[in-house]
C-alpha positions in Angstrom: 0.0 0.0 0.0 1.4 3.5 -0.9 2.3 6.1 2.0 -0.9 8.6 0.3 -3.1 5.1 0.8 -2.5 4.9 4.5 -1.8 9.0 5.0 -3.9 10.7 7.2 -5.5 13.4 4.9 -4.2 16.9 6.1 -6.5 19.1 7.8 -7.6 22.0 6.1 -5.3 25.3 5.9 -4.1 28.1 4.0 -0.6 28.2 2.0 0.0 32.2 2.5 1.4 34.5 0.2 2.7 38.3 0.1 2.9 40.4 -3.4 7.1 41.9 -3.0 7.4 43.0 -6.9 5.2 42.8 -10.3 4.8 38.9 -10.2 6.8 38.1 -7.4 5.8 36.6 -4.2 6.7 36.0 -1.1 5.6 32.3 0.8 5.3 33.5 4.4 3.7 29.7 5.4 1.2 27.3 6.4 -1.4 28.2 8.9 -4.9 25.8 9.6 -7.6 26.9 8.9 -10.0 28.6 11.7 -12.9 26.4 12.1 -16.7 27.8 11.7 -15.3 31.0 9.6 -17.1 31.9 6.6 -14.5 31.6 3.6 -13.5 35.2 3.5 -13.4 35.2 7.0 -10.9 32.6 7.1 -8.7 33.7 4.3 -8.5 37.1 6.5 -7.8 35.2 9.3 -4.6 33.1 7.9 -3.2 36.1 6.2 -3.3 37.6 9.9 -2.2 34.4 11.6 1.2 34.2 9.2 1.9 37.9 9.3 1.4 38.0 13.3 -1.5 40.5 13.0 1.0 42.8 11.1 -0.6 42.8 7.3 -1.2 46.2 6.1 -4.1 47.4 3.6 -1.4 48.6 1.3 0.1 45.4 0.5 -1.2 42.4 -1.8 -1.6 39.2 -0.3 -2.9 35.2 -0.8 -4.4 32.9 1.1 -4.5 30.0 -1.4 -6.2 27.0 0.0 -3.6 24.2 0.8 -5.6 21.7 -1.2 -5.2 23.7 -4.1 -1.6 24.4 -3.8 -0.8 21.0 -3.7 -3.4 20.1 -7.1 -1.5 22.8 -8.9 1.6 21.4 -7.9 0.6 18.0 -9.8 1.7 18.3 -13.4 3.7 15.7 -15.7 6.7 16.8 -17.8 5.2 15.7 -21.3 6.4 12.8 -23.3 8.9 12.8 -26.3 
């Protein structure tokens, strides 16, 4: 049995990102996601969580949904 057969599926959380330069980012972490918060909510709530309650107005940031991250990681380099 493969080690993603007999994982325990991750619990839900945010991969969080900060805009530093036309199409550049910054990864500033992981944080779970807050239970019971609507989806806004809890996008607000991670970019808060990975900044330490520090994020200002007047910057760009993500709060991508760790599931997602990880499905747009998944690509194959195409055959010959």
């Amino acid at each position: 049995m493969s080690d993603r057969a007999t994982a325990k599926p991750a619990a839900p959380g945010f991969v969080v990102l900060r805009q530093v330069g036309n199409d550049k980012w910054q990864l500033l972490g992981e944080v779970p996601r807050k239970r019971g918060l609507p989806a806004r909510a809890a996008r607000t709530q991670a970019i808060l969580d990975a900044t330490d309650g520090t994020a200002k107005g007047t910057e760009v940031y993500a709060a991508v949904l760790r599931s997602e991250w990880r499905i747009a990681l998944d690509w194959s380099v195409p055959g010959p």
